[in-house]
Biopython code that builds the backbone (N, CA, C, O; Angstrom):
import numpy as np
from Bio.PDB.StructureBuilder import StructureBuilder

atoms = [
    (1, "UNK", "N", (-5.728, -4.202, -51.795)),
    (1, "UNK", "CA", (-4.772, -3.245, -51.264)),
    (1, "UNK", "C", (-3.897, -3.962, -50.230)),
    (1, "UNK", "O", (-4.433, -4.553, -49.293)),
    (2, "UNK", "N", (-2.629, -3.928, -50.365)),
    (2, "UNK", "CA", (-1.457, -4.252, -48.975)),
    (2, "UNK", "C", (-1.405, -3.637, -48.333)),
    (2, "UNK", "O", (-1.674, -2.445, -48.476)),
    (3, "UNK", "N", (-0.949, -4.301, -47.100)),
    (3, "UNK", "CA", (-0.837, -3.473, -45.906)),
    (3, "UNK", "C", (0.411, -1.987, -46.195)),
    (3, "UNK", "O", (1.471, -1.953, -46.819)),
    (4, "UNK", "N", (-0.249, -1.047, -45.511)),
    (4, "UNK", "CA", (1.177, 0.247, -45.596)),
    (4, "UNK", "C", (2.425, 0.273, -44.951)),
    (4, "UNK", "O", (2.052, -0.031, -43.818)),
    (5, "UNK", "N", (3.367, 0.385, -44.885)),
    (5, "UNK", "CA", (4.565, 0.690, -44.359)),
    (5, "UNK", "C", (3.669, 0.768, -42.602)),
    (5, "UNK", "O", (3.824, -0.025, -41.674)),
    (6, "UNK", "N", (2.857, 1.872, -42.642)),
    (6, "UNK", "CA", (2.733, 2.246, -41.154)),
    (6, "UNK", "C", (1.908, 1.697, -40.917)),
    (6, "UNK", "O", (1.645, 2.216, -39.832)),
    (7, "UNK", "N", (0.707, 0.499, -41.152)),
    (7, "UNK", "CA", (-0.082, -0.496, -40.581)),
    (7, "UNK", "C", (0.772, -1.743, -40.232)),
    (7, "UNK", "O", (0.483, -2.463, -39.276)),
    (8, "UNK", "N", (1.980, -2.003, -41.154)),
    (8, "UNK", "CA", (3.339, -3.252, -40.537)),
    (8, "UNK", "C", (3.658, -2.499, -39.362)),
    (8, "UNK", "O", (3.744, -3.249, -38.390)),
    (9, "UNK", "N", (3.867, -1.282, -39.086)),
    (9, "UNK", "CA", (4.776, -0.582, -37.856)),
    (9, "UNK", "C", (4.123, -0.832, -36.774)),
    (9, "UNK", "O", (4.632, -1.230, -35.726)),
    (10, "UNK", "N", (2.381, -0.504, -37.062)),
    (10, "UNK", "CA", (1.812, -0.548, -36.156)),
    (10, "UNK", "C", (1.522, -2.410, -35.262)),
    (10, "UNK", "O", (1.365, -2.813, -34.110)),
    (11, "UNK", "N", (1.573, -2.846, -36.249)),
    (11, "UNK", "CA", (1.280, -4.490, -36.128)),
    (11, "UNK", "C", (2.595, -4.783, -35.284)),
    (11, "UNK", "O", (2.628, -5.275, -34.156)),
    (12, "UNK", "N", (3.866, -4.307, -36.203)),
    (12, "UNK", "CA", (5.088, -4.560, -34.995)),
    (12, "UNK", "C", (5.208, -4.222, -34.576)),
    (12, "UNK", "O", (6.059, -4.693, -33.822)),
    (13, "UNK", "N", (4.782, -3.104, -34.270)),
    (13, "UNK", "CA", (5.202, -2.538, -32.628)),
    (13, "UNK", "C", (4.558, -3.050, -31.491)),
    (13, "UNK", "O", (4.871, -2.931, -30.307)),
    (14, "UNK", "N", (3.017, -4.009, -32.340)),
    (14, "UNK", "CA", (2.189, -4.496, -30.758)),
    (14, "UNK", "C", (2.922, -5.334, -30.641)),
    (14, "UNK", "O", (3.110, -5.586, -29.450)),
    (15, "UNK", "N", (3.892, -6.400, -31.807)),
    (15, "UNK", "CA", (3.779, -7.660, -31.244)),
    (15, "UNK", "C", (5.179, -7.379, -30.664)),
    (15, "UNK", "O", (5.956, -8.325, -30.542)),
    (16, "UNK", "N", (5.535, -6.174, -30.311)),
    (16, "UNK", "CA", (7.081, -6.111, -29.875)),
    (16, "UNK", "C", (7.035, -6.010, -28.289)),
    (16, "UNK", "O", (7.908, -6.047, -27.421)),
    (17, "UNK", "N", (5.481, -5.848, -28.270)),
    (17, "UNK", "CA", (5.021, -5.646, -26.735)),
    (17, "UNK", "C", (4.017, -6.726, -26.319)),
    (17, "UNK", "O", (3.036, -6.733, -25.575)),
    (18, "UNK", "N", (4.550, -7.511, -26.977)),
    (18, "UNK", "CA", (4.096, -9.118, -26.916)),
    (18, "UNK", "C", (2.432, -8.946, -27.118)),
    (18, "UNK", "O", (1.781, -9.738, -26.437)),
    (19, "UNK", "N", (1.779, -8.172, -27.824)),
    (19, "UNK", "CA", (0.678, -8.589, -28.282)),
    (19, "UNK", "C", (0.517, -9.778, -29.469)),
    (19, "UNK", "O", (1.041, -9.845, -30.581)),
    (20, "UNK", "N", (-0.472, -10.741, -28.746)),
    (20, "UNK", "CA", (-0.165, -11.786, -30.377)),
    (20, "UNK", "C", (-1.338, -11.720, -31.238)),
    (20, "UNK", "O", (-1.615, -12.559, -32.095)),
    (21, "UNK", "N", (-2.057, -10.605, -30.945)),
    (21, "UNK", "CA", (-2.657, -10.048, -32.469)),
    (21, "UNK", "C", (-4.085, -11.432, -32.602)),
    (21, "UNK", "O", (-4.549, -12.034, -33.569)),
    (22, "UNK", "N", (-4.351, -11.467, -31.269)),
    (22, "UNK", "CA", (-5.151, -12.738, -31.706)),
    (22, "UNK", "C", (-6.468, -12.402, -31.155)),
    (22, "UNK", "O", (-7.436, -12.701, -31.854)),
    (23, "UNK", "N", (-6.705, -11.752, -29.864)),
    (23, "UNK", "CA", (-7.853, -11.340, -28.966)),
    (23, "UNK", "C", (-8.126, -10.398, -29.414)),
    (23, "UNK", "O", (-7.146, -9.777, -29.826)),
    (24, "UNK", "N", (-9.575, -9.665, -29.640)),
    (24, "UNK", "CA", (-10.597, -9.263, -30.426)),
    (24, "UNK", "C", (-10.778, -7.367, -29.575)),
    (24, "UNK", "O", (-11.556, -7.499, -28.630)),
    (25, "UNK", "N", (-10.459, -6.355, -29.648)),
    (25, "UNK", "CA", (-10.188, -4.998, -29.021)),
    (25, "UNK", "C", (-11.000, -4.086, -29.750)),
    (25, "UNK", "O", (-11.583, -4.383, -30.792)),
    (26, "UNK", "N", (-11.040, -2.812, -29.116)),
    (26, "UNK", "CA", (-11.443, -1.672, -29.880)),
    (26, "UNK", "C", (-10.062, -1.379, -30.882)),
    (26, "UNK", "O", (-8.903, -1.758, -30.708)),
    (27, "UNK", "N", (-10.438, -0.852, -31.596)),
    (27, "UNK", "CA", (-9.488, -0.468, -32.752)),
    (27, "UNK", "C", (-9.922, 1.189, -33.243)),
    (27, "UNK", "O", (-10.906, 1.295, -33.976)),
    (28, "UNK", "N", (-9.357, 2.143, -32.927)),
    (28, "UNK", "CA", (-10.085, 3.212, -33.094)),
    (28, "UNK", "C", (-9.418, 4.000, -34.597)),
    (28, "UNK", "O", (-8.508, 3.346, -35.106)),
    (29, "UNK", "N", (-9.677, 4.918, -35.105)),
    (29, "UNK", "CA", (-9.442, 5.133, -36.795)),
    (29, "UNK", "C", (-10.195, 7.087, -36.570)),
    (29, "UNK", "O", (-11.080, 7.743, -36.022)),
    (30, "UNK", "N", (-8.871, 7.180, -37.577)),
    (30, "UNK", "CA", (-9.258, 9.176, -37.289)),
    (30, "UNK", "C", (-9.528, 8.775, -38.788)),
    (30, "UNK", "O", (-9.228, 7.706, -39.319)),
    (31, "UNK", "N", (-10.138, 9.826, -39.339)),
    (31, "UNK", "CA", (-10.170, 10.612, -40.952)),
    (31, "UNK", "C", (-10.411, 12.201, -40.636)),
    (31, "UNK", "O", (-10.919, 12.719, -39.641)),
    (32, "UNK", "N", (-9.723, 12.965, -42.156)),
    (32, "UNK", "CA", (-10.530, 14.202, -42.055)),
    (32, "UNK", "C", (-11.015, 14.456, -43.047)),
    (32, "UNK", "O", (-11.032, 13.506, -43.829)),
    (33, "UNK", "N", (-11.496, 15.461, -43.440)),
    (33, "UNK", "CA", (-12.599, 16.060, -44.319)),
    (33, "UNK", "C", (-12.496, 17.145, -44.074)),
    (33, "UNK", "O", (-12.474, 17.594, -42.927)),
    (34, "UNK", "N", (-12.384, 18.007, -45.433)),
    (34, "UNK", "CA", (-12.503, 19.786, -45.416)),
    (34, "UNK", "C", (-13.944, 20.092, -45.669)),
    (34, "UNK", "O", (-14.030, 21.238, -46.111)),
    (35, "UNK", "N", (-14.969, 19.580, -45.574)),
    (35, "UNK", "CA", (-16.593, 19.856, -45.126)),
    (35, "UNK", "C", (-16.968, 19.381, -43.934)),
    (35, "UNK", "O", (-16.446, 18.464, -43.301)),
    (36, "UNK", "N", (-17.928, 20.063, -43.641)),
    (36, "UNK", "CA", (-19.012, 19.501, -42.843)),
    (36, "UNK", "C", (-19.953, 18.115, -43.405)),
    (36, "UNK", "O", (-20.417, 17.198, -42.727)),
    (37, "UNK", "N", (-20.047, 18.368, -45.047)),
    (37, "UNK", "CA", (-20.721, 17.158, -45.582)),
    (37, "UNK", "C", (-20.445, 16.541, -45.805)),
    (37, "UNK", "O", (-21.248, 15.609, -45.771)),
    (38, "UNK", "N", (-18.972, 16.193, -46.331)),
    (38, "UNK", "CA", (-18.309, 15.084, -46.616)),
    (38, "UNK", "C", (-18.254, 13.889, -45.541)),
    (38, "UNK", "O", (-18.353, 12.697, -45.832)),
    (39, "UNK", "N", (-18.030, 14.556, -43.895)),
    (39, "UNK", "CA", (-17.754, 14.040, -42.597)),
    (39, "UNK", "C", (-19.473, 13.788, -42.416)),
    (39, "UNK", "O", (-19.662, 12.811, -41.692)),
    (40, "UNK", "N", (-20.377, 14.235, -42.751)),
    (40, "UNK", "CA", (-21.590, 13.448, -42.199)),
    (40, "UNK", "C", (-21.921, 12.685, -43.362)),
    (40, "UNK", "O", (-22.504, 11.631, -43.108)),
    (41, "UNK", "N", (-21.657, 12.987, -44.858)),
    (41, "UNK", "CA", (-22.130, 11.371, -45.590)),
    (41, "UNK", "C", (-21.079, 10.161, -44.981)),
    (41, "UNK", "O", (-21.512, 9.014, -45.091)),
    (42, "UNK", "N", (-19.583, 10.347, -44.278)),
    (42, "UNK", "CA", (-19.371, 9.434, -44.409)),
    (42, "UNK", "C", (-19.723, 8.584, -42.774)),
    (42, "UNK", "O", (-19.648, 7.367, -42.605)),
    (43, "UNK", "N", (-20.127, 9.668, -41.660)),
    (43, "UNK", "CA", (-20.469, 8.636, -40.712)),
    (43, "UNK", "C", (-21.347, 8.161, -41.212)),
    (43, "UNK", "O", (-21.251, 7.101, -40.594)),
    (44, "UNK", "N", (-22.465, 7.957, -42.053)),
    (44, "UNK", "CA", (-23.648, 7.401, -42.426)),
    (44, "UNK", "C", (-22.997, 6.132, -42.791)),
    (44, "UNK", "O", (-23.049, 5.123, -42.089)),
    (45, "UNK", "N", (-22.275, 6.238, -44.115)),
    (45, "UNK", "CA", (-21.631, 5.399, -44.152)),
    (45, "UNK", "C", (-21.250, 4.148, -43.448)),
    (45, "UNK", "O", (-21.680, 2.995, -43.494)),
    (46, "UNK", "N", (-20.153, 4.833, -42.674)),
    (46, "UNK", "CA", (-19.319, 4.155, -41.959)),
    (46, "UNK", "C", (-20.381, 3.272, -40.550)),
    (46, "UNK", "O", (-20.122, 2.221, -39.964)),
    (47, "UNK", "N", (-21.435, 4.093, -40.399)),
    (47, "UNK", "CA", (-22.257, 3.533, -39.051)),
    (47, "UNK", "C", (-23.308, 2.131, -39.979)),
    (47, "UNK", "O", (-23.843, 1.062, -39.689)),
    (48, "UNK", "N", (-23.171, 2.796, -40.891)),
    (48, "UNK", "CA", (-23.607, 1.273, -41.942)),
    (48, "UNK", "C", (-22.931, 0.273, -41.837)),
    (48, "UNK", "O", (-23.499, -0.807, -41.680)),
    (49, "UNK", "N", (-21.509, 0.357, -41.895)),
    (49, "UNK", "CA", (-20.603, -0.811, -41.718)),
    (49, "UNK", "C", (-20.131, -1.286, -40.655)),
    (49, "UNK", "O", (-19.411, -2.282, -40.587)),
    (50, "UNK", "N", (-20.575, -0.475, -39.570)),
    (50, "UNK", "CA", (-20.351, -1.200, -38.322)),
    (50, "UNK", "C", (-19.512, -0.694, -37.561)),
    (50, "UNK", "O", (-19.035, -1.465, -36.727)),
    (51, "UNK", "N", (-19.077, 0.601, -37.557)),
    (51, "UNK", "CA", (-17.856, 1.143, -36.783)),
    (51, "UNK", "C", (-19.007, 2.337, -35.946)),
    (51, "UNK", "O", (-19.964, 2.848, -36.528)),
    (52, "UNK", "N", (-18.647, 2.596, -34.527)),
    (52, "UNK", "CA", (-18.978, 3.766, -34.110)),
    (52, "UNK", "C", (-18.230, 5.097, -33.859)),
    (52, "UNK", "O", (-17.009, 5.025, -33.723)),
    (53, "UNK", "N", (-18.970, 6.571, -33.767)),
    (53, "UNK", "CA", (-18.277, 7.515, -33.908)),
    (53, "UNK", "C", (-18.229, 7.468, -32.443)),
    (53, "UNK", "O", (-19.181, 7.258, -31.691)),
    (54, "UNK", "N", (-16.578, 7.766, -32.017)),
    (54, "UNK", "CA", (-16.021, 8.068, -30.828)),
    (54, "UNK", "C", (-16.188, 10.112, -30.648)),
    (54, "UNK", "O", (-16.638, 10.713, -29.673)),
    (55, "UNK", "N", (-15.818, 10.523, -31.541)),
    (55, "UNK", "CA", (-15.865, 11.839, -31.786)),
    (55, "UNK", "C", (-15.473, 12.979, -33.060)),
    (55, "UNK", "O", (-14.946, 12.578, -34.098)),
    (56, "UNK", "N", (-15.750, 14.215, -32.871)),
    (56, "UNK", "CA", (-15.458, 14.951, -34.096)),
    (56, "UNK", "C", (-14.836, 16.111, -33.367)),
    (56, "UNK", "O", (-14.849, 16.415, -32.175)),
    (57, "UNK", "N", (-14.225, 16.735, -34.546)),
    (57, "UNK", "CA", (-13.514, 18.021, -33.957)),
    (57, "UNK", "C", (-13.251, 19.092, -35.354)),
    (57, "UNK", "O", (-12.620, 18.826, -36.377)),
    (58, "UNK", "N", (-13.849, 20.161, -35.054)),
    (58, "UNK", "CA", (-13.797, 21.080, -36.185)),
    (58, "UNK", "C", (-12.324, 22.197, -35.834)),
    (58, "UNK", "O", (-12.107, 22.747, -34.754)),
    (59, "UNK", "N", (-11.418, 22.304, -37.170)),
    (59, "UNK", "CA", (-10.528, 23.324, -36.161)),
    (59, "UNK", "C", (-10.247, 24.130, -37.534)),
    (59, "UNK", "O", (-9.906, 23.663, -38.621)),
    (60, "UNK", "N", (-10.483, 25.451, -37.180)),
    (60, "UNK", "CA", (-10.696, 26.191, -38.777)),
    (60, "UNK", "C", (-9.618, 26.738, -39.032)),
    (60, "UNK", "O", (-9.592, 27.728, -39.762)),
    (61, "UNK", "N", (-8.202, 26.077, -38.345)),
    (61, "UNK", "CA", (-7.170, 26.508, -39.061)),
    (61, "UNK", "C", (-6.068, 25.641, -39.624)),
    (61, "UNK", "O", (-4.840, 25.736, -39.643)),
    (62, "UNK", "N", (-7.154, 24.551, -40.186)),
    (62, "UNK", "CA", (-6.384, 23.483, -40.825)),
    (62, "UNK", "C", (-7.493, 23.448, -42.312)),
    (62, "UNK", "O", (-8.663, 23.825, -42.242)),
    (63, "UNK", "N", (-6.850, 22.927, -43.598)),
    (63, "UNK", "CA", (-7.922, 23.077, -44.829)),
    (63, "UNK", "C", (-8.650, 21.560, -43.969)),
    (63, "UNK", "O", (-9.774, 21.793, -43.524)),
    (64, "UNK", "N", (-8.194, 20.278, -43.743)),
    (64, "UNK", "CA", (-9.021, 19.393, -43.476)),
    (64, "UNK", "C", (-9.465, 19.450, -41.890)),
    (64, "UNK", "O", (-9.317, 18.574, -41.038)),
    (65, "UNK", "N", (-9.990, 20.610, -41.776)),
    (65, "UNK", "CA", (-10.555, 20.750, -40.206)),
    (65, "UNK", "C", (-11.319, 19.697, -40.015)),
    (65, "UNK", "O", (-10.923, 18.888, -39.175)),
    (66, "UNK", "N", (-12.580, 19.428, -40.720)),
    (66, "UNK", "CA", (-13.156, 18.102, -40.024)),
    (66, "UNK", "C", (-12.746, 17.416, -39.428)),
    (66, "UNK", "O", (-11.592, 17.630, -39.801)),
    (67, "UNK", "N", (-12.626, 16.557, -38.623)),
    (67, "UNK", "CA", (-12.123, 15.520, -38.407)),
    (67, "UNK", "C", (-13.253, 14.529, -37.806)),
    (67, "UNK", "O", (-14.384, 14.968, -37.600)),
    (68, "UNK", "N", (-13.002, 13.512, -37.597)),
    (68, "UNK", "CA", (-14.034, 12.394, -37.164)),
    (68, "UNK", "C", (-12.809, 11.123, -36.542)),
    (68, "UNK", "O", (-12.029, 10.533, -37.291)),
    (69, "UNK", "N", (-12.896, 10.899, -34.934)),
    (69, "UNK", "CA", (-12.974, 9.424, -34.449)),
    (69, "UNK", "C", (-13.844, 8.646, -34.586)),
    (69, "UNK", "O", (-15.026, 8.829, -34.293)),
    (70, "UNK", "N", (-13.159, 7.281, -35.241)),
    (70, "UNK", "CA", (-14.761, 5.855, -34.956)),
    (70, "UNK", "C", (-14.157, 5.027, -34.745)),
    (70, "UNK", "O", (-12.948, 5.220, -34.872)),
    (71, "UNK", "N", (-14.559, 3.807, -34.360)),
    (71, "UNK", "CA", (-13.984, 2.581, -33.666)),
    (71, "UNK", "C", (-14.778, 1.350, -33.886)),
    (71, "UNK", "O", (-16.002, 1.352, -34.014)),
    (72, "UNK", "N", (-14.171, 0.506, -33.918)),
    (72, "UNK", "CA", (-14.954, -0.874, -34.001)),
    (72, "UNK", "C", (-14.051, -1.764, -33.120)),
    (72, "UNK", "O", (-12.967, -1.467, -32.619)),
    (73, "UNK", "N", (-15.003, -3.367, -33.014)),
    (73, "UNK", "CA", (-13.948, -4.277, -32.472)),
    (73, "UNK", "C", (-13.594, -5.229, -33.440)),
    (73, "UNK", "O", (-14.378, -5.599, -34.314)),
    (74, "UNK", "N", (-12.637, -5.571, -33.340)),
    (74, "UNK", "CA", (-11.995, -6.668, -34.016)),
    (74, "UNK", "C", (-10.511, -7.400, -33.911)),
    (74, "UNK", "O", (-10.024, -7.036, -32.841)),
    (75, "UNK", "N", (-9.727, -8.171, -34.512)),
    (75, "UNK", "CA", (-8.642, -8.774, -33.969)),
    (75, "UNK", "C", (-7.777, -7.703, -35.121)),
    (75, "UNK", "O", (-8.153, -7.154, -36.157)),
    (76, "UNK", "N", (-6.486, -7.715, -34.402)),
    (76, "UNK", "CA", (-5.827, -6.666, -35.670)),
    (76, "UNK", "C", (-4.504, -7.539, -36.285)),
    (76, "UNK", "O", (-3.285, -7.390, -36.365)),
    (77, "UNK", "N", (-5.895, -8.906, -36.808)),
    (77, "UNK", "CA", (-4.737, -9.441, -38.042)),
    (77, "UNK", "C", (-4.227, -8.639, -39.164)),
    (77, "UNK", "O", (-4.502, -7.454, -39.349)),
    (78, "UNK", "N", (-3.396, -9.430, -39.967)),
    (78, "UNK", "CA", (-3.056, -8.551, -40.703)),
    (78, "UNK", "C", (-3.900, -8.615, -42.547)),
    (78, "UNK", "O", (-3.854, -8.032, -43.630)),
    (79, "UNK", "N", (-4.555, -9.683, -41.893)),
    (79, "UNK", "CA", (-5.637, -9.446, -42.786)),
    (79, "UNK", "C", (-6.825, -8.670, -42.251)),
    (79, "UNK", "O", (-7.482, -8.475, -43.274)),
    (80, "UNK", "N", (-7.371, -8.207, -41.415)),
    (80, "UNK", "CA", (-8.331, -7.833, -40.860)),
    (80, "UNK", "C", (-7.580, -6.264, -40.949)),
    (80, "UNK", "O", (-8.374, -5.324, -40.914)),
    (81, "UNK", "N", (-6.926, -6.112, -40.999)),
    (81, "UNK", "CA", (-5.628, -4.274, -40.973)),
    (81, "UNK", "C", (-6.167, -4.126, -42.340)),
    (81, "UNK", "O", (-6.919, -3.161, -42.473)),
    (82, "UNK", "N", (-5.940, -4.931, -43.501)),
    (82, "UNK", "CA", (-5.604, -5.321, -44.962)),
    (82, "UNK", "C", (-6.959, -4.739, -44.988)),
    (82, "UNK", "O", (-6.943, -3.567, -45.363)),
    (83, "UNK", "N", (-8.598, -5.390, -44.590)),
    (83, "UNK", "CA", (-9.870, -4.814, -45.281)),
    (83, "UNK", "C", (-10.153, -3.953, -44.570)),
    (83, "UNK", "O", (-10.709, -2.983, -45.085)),
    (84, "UNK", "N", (-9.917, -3.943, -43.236)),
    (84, "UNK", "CA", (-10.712, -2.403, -42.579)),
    (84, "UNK", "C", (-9.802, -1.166, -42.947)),
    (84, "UNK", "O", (-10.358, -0.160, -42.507)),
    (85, "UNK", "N", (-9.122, -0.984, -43.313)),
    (85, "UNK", "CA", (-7.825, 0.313, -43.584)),
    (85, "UNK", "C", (-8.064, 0.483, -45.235)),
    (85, "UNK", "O", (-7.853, 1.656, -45.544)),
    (86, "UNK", "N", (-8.434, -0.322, -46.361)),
    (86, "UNK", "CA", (-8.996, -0.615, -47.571)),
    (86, "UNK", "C", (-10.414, -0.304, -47.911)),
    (86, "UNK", "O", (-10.770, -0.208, -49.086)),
    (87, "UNK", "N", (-11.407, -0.108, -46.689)),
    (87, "UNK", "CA", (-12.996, -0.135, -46.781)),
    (87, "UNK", "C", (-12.569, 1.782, -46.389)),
    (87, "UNK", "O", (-13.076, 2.655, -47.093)),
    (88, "UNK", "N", (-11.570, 2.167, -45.164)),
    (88, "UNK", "CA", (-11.944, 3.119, -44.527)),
    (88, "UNK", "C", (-10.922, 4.012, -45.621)),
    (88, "UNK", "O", (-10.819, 5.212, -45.365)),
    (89, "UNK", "N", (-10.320, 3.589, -46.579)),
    (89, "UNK", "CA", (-9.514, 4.463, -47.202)),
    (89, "UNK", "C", (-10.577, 5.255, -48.355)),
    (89, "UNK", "O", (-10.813, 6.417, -48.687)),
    (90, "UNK", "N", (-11.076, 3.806, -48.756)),
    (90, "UNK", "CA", (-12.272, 3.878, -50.009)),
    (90, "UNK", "C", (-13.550, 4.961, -49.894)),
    (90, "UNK", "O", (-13.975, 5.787, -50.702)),
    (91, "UNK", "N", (-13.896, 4.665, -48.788)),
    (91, "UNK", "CA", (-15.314, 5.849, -48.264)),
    (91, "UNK", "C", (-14.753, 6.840, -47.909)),
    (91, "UNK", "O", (-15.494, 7.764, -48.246)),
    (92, "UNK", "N", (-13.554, 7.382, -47.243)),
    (92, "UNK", "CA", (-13.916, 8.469, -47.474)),
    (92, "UNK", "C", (-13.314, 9.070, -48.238)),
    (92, "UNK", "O", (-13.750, 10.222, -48.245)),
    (93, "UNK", "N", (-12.021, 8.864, -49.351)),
    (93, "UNK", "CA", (-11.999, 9.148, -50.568)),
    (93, "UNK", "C", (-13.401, 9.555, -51.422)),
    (93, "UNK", "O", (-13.475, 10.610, -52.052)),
    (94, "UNK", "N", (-14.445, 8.622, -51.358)),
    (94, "UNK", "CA", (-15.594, 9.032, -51.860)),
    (94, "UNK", "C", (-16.527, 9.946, -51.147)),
    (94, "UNK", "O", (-17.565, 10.362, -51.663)),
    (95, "UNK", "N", (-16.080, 10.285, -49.799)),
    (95, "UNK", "CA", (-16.572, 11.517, -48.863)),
    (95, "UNK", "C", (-15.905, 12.748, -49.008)),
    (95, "UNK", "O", (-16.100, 13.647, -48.190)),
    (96, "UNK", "N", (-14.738, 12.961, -50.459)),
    (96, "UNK", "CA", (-13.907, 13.918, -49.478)),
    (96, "UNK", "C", (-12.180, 14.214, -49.033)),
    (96, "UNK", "O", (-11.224, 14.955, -49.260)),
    (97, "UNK", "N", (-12.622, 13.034, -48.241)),
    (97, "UNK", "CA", (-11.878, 12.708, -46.729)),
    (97, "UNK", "C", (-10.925, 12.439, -46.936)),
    (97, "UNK", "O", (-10.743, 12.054, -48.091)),
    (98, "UNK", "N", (-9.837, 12.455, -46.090)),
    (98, "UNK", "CA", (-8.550, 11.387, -46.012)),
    (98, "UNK", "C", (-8.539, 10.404, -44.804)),
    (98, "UNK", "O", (-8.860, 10.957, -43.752)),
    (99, "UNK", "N", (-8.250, 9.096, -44.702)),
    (99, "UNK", "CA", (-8.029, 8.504, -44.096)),
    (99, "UNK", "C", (-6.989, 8.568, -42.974)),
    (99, "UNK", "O", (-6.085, 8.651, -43.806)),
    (100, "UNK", "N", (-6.409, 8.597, -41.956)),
    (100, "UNK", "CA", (-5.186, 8.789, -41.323)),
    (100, "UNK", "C", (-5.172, 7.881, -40.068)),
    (100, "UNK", "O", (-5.016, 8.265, -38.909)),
    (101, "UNK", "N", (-5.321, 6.881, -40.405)),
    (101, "UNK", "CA", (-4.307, 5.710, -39.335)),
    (101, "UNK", "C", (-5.870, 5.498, -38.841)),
    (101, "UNK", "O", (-7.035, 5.803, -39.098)),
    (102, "UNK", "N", (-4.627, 4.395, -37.518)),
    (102, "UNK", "CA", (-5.880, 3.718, -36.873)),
    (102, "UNK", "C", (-4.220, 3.432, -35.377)),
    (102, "UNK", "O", (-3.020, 3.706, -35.382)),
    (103, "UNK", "N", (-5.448, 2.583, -34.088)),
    (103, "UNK", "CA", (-4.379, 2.628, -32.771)),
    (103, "UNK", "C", (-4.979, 1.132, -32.279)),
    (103, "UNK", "O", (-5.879, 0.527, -32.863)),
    (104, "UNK", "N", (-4.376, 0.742, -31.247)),
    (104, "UNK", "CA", (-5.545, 0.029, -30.151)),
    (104, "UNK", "C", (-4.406, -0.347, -29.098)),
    (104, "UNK", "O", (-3.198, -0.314, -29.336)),
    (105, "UNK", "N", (-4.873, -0.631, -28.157)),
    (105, "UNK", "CA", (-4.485, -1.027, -27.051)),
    (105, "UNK", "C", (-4.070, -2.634, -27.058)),
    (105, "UNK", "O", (-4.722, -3.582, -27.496)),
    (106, "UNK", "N", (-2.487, -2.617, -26.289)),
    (106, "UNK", "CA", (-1.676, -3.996, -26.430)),
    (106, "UNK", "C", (-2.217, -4.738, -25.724)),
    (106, "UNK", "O", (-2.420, -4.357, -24.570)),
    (107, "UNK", "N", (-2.618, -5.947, -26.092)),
    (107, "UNK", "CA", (-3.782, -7.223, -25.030)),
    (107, "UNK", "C", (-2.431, -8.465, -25.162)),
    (107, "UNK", "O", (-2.562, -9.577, -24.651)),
]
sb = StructureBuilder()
sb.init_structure("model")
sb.init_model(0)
sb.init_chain("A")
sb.init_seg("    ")
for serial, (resi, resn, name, xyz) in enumerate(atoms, 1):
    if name == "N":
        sb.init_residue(resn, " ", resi, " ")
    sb.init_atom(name, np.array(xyz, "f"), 0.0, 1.0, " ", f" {name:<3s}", serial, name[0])
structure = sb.get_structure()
């Protein structure tokens, strides 16, 4: 999978704030899910692969109320964007879920 339109935006916009994408950060990542089960097979999941849950939020006037924050560390090459945004698209497609971005802080 290539990077998306909005994982380049996000990459340029750090390095527009002179991040050089090289030192190793939290990287945090939303998904949602219209279950309750979909959002707990996939923290299982996901706590398998190494990311932790920052938080969840149920809001029952959206169809994908679930929602779930998790985070990991890592450098946000653009190969490293390329498999973690590709692993987190994949699970929870198979949870469900939709994937929806990821953030981190300019170092």
């Amino acid at each position: 999978m290539a990077l998306s339109n909005l994982d380049k935006g996000t990459l340029n916009a750090l390095r527009q704030h002179g991040d050089t994408l090289s030192k190793p950060r939290e990287i945090a990542h939303w998904v949602n899910f219209s279950s309750h089960e979909g959002r707990a097979r996939f923290i299982e999941q996901c706590t398998k692969a190494g990311f932790e849950v920052r938080g969840t939020n149920d809001d029952a006037r959206d169809p994908m109320k679930f929602s779930l924050r998790i985070a990991h560390i890592d450098i946000p090459s653009e190969s490293a964007v390329e498999l973690f945004t590709s692993l987190l698209n994949e699970m929870a497609a198979g949870c469900g879920g939709e994937y929806d971005g990821w953030e981190t802080q300019v170092q």
